[in-house]
N, C-alpha and C positions, 0 to 999 in steps of 0.2 A: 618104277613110278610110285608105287607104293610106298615103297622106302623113302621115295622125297617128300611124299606127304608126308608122308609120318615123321618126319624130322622137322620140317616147319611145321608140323600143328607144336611138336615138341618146343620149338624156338617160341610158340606164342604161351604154351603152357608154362618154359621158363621165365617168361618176361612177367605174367601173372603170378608166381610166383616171390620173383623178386620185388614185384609192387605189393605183396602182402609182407614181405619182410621189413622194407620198410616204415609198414604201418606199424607192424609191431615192438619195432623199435622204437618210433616216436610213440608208443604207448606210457613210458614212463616219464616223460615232458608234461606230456598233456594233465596225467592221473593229477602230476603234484600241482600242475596250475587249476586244476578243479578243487582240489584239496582245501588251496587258500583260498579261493572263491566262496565257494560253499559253506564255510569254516570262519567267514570275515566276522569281524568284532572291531566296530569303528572306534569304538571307545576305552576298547583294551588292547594294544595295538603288540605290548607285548606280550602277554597271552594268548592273544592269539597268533605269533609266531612258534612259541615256543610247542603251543597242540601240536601245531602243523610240521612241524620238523620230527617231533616223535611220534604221531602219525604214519608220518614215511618208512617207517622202521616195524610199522609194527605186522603181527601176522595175520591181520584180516585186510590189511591193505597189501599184502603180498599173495595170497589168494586170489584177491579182487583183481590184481593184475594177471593172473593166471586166468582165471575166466572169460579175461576180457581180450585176451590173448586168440584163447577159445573159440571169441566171438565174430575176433577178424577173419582167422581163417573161416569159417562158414560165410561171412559176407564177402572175401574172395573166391570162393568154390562158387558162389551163386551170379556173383559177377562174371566169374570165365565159363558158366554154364547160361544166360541168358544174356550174353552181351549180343547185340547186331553195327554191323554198319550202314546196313539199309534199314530205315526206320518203317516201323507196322502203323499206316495212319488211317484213321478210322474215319469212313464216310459220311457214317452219320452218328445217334446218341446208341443205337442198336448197336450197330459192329461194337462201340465202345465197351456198351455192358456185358456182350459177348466176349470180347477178349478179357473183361475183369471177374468175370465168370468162369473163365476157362481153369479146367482142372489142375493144370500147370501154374496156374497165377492163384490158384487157390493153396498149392502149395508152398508156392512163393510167399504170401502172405501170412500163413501159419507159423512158417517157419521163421521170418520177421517178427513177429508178436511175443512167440517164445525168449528168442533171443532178445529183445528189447524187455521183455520183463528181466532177463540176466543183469544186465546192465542196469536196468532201474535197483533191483536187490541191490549190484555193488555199489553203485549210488549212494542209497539210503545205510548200508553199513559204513562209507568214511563220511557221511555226512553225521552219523551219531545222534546222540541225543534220544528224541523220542519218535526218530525213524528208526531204527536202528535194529528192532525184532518184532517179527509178527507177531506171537503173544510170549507173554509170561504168566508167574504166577500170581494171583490176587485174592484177598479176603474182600467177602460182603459183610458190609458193617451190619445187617441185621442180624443173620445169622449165624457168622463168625467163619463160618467153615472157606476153606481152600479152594481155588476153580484156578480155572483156567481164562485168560483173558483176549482181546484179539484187541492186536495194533491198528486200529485205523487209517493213524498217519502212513502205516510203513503198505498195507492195504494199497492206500491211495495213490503211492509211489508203482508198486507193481502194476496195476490197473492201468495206471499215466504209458508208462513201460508198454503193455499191450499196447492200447490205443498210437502212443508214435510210431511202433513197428506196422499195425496195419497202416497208419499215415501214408508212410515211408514207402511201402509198399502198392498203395493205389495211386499216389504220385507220378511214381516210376511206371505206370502205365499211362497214365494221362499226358506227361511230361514227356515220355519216350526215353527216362531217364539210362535206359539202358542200350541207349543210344551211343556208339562212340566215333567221332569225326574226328576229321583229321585236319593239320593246322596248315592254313595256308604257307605261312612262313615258319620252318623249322628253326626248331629251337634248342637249343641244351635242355636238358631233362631238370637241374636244379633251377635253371632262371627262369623254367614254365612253372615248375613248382612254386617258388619264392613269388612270381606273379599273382598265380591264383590262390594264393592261401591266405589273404585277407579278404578275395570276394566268401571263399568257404566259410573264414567265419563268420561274415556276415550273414550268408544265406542260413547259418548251421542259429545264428540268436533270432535273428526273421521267423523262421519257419517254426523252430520253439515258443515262440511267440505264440503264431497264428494254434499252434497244435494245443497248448496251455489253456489259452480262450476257448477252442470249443471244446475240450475235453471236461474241464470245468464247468460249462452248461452243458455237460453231457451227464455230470454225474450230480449235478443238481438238479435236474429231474429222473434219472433214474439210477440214484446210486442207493435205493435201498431192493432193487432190484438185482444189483450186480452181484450182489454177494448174498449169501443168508447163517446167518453164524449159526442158527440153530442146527444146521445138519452137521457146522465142524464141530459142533457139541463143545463150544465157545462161547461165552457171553463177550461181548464188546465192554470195548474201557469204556468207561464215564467218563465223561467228558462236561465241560460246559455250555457247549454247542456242538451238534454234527456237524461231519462236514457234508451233508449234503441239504444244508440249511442256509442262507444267505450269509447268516452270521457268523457261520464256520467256515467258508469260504472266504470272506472276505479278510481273511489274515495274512497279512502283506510277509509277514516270514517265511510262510506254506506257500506261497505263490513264486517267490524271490529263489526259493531253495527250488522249485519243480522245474523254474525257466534254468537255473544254470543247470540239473542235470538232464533236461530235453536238451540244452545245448551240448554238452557230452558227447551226450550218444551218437545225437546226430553229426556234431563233428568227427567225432571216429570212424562212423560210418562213411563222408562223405569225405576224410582222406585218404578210407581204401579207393572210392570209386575213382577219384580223382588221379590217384597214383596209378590205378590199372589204366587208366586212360593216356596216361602219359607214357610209362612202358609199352603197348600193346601197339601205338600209333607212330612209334618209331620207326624211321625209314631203315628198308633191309636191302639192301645191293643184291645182287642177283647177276650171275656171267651171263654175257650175254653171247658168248658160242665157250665149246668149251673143248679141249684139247683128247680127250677120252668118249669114246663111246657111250660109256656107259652112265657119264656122267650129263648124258644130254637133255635128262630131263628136267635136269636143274636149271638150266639157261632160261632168259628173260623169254623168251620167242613161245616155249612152252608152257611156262606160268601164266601168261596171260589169257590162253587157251583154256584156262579152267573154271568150270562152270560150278563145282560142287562148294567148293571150301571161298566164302565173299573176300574173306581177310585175306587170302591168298592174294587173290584178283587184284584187289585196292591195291598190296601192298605192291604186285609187280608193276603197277597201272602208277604208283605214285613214282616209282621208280624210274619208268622212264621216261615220266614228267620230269624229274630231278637230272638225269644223263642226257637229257635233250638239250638243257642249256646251260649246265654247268661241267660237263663231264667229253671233250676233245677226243680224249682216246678213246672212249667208249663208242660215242660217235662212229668213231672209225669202224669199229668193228660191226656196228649196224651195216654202213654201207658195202663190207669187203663182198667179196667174190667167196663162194665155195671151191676147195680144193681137194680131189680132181673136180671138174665141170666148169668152174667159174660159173655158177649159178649165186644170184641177190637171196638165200635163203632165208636169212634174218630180217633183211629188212620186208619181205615178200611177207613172213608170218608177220612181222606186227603191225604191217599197214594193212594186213587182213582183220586182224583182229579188229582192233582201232573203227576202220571202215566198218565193220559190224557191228559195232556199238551205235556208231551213229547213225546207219540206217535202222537200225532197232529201234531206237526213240524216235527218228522220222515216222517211221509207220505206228508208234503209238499216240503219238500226235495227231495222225492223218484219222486214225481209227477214232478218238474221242472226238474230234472236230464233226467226223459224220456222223456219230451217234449225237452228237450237242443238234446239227441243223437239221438231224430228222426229228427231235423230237424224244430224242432215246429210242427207236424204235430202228432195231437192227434190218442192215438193208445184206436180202443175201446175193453170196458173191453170183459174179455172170461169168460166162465163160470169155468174156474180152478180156476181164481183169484175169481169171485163171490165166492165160496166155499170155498177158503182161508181164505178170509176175517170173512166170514162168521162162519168158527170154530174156528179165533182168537178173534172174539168179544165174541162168548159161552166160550171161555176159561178164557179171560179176568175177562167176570162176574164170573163165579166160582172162580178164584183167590179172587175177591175183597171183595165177598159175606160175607166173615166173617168166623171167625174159627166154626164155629157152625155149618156152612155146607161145610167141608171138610174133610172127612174120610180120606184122604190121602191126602202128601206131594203135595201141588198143582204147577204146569206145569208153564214158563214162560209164559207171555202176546203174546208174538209175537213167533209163533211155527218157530223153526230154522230149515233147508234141506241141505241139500248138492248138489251141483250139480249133473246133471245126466249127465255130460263130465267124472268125474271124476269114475264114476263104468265102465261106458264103456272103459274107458281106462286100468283099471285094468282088466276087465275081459277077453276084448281082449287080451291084454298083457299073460292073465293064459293059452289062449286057443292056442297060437304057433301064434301072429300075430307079425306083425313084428317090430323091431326096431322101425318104424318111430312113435309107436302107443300112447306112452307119449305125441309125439306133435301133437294130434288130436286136431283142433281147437275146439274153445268154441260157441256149434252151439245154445245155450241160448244168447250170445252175440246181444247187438243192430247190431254190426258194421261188424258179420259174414255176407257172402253174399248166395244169396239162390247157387250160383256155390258150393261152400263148404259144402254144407247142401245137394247134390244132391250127391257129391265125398264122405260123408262123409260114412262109414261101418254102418251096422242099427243092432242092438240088436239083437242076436237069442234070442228062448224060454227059453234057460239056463240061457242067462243074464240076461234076463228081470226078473226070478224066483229069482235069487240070489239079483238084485235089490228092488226087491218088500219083501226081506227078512229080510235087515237088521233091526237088531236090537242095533244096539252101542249105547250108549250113547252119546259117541263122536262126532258123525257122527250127531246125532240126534240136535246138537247144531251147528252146523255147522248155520252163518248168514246169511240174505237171500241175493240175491243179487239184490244189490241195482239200478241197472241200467235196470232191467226189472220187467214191471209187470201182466204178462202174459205169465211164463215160465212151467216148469214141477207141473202139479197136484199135491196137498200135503194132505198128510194125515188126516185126521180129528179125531185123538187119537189115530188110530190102525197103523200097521204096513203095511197095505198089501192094494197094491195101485189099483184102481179100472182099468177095462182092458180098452183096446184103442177102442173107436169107430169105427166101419167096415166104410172102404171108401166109400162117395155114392155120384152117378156121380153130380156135379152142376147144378140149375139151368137153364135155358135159360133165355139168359141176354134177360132183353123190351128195344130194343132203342126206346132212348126218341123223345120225340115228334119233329117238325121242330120247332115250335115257342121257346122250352125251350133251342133247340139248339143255335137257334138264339142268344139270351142272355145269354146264356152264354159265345157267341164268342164275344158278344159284352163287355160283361164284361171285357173278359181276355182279349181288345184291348183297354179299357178305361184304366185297371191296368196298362200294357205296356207303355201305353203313358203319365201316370201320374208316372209312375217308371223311366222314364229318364227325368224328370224335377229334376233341382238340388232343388227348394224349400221346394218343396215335401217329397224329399228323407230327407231334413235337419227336416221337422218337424215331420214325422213318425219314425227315426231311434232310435234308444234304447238308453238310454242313458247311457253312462258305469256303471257298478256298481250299477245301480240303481235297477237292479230286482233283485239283492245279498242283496241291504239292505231293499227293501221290503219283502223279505222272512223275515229276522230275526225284525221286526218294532218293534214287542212283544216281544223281546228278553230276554227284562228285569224281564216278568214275570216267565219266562223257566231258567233264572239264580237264581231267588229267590225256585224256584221247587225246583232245582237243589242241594243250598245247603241246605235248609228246609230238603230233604230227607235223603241228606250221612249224616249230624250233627244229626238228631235223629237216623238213623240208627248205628251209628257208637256209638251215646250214650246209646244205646238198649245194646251194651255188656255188659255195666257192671249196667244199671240204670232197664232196661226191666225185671222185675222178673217173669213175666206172659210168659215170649218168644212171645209176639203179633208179633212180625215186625220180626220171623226167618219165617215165613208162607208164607210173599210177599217178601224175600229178591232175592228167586231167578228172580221172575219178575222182582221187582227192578233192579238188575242186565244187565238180559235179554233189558231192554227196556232204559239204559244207552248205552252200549255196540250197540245197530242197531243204536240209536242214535250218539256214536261215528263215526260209520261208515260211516252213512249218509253225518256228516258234513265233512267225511275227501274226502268222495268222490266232495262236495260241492267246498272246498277249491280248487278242481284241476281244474275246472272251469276256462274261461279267465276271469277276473275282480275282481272274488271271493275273491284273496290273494292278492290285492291289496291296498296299506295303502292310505286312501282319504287327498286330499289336501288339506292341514290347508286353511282355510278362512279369510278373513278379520276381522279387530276389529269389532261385532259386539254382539248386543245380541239375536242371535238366536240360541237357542241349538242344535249343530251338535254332541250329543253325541250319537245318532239313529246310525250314519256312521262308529261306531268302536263296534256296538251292536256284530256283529258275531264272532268277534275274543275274546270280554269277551265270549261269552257264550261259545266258543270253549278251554278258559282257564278254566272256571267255571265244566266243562263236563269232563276236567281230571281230576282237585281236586277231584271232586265228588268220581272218579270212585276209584281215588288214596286212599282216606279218606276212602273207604271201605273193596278196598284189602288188607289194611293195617292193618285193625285192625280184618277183621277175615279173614287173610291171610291163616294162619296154619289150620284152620277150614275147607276154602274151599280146601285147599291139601287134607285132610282125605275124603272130600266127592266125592273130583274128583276120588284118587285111590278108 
């Protein structure tokens, strides 16, 4: 088992890899098209051909490409050490400054700054001229003697350099830039390339832009602070204006030259990210049984199984999204028999799997929804719910367990009830009560008040007997509901519901101590006072929409579930000879269906159905912010893709 990890983390180390080889190839493309950029002379058109050509040749621009050589592999080692496929999204402006704060993004960022000052130095040496050295030597006209001088301009350039590497670097926290998804429609690896390398340039002159602008009013009010030549035991060249004077800055050549090598860098930069993004997110096949013992840990059934390594998961989870509906033989192999046993092995682990992703996200749906209608104020468990849960996981395993151990037709995953508003209403109703008894409130409700719950009629013996009787089928599928989770006792297989605990008087409260009292008044007067400070309020408050898209972060592996199950399911009609997959169809079913409900109770939420604001030209992938609404299209196909094709099947089983 080890060894197969270790071979695929290896498969992911090589593919990063080869996205850094690449960049460094298209290294000397790029250098000569900066060359003549930088280098333009509108009005000597062949002079400045002829710089640029011997330029190319010379040894400080073959150094420069050594450096910058340098530079990609460090922004490849940092890319295959901080890449995710589940995005870190931050709830409010706190979490934020916490994770840009964090020691790890502190080294992230250093390390950014350094290297962009590299790249600014190579910059400013093919760009020439009077960038070209930090100091030289110089005489003062008064007193004639020799010093030492410091370059400004080339100064200016290194500094520019820092500042886009922190840029670049608090970016990619804010942006999630180190984010990498996967693409709905696969592609060739050059015609994703060739696609996105005119957005790259664009976003790589935008963002030079935006970085130019404020570094420039950054160093107009403190760029005699950034530097002090008197400790490099330097005097500064003379000049005719600072640059950290209006009229030093406003010189359209100094400006023209910083935007093309902010462009540079950051294009360099942004076609390693882009190239690792492209390698890393390649679909890997994966046997799905395999002929060798030993080699069984490599099959699809136990990849998916894994919980430590995400890219693993994604990559097995895309996989057999892909062999679901493009891949027959594959197929086949899902549904075969084990030999000796004729046991469904395969297909038993990955509609285990699968069904465990989606009730994972069902109960963290169910779970926010009750914290959202209490209030935020955690409701703790009962011991009905303890027992619920408790015969839906004994039920769950016996579904998943295999046709070997199911003597009978096996039970959805998530046991369905019916309200207990709804007998009481009817049976009230049977016994002469009145008119008004249809609209008995719903005393299961978060948002019933205990007033209503006191007015409300209470069950006689009859009712309760006729309640505890049913047996419908109907009833029996009834979904639970989703806004509480600590409502009426549910059955554990049988019919007949155990009786109610005899009331027995409370406790005697201990008040508490005077010291605990103390503190705790104290506390609730620090909150108070720190709750109408307006800064406070701005950096604790939620951020909209942001805990709707940290619920669905993983979204993309619950949408790969999702069609992976209705496409094999749906091709079990006519491909499935064994019937493996009519055993789990109704759990299947069963735990699409709470899952719909979840997400539709989700959507009513304030933020939930709200479509996010396109962003700026940039390259950080915001395609995390529209995760809930695919997986919310992905969960009807699904469910559509099924009723559909054993529509008439499931009529004959209903009547």
């Amino acid at each position: 088992m080890c060894w197969f990890y270790g071979s695929i983390k290896m498969v992911v180390r090589w593919r990063a890899t080869a996205s850094v080889s690449w960049s460094v190839l298209l290294l000397p493309a790029t250098t000569m098209l900066f060359i003549f950029l930088i280098r333009f002379q509108l009005f000597h058109p062949i002079q400045w051909t002829s710089e640029c050509l011997g330029l190319l040749t010379a040894a400080s621009t073959i150094f420069s490409l050594l450096l910058l050589s340098g530079v990609v592999l460090v922004i490849g080692f940092f890319n295959l050490e901080y890449y995710t496929v589940v995005p870190s999204i931050p709830c409010s402006r706190v979490a934020l400054l916490a994770k840009v704060l964090h020691p790890r993004q502190c080294v992230h960022s250093l390390v950014h700054c350094t290297v962009g000052m590299v790249v600014m130095w190579c910059a400013s040496v093919m760009a020439g001229g009077r960038y070209r050295t930090l100091g030289f030597p110089c005489t003062h006209s008064e007193s004639g003697a020799h010093d030492a001088c410091l370059n400004e301009y080339h100064l200016f350039f290194l500094l520019a350099g820092a500042f886009m590497g922190y840029s670049h670097s608090f970016l990619g926290v804010v942006q999630n830039m180190n984010y990498v998804s996967f693409q709905i429609i696969q592609q060739y690896k050059y015609l994703r390339f060739k696609g996105s390398l005119p957005w790259v340039v664009k976003c790589s002159a935008v963002q030079s832009l935006y970085s130019v602008r404020n570094y420039v009013a950054l160093y107009f009010f403190f760029g005699k602070i950034l530097f002090c030549s008197s400790y490099l035991n330097m005097a500064l060249k003379l000049s005719l204006h600072s640059l950290d004077s209006l009229a030093g800055l406003l010189d359209f050549s100094l400006l023209y030259h910083l935007w093309i090598s902010g462009t540079f860098l950051l294009f360099t930069w942004y076609i390693t990210v882009l190239l690792f993004r492209i390698y890393v997110t390649e679909s890997y096949s994966f046997p799905v049984q395999s002929t060798f013992a030993e080699d069984a840990e490599q099959c699809l059934p136990k990849v998916l199984a894994e919980k430590n390594t995400l890219i693993m998961k994604f990559l097995a989870l895309q996989d057999l999204a892909l062999l679901s509906q493009h891949s027959p033989s594959r197929r086949q192999e899902v549904f075969s028999l084990s030999q000796p046993g004729g046991h469904p092995h395969n297909w038993n682990a990955i509609s285990k799997e699968c069904l465990a992703l989606l009730n994972e996200l069902m109960q963290r749906l169910v779970a926010h929804h009750d914290a959202v209608a209490s209030n935020g104020r955690a409701k703790p468990p009962s011991a009905s719910s303890d027992a619920r849960s408790s015969s839906e996981t004994s039920v769950s395993s016996v579904v998943m367990s295999g046709t070997e151990d199911l003597p009978q037709t096996p039970r959805p995953s998530v046991l369905m009830r019916t309200p207990g508003s709804v007998f009481l209403k009817s049976s009230n109703r049977s016994v002469g009560s009145p008119v008004t008894a249809p609209f008995t409130p719903d005393l299961d409700s978060p948002f019933s008040t205990p007033a209503l719950r006191r007015l409300a009629p209470q069950p006689g013996p009859q009712q309760a007997t006729w309640f505890s009787s049913v047996q419908s089928p109907h009833v029996m599928r009834r979904g639970p509901k989703l806004w509480s989770a600590s409502t009426d006792s549910q059955t554990n297989g049988s019919a007949t519901a155990s009786p109610a605990p005899a009331p027995s008087s409370p406790p005697p409260e201990q008040k508490p101590s005077f010291i605990a009292q103390w503190l705790q008044n104290r506390k609730e007067q620090v909150r108070g006072f720190l709750a109408k400070r307006v800064l406070v309020v701005y950096l604790f408050n939620k951020l909209p929409e942001a805990s709707s898209q940290a619920l669905f972060a993983d979204g993309q592996a619950h949408i790969w579930a999702l069609e992976g199950l209705s496409h094999l399911v749906a091709s079990s009609f006519s491909e499935d000879k064994y019937g493996v997959v009519q055993t789990t169809l109704p759990s299947i079913l069963g735990s699409m269906l709470s899952l719909q409900e979840a997400v539709d109770r989700h959507f009513k939420l304030p933020h939930a159905s709200s479509k996010p604001v396109k962003t700026s030209c940039s390259l950080g992938d915001s395609t995390y912010k529209t995760l809930r609404f695919a997986l919310r299209a992905a969960l009807k196909t699904a469910i559509y893709r099924i009723t559909s094709t054993f529509g008439e099947h499931l009529k004959k089983r209903k009547s």
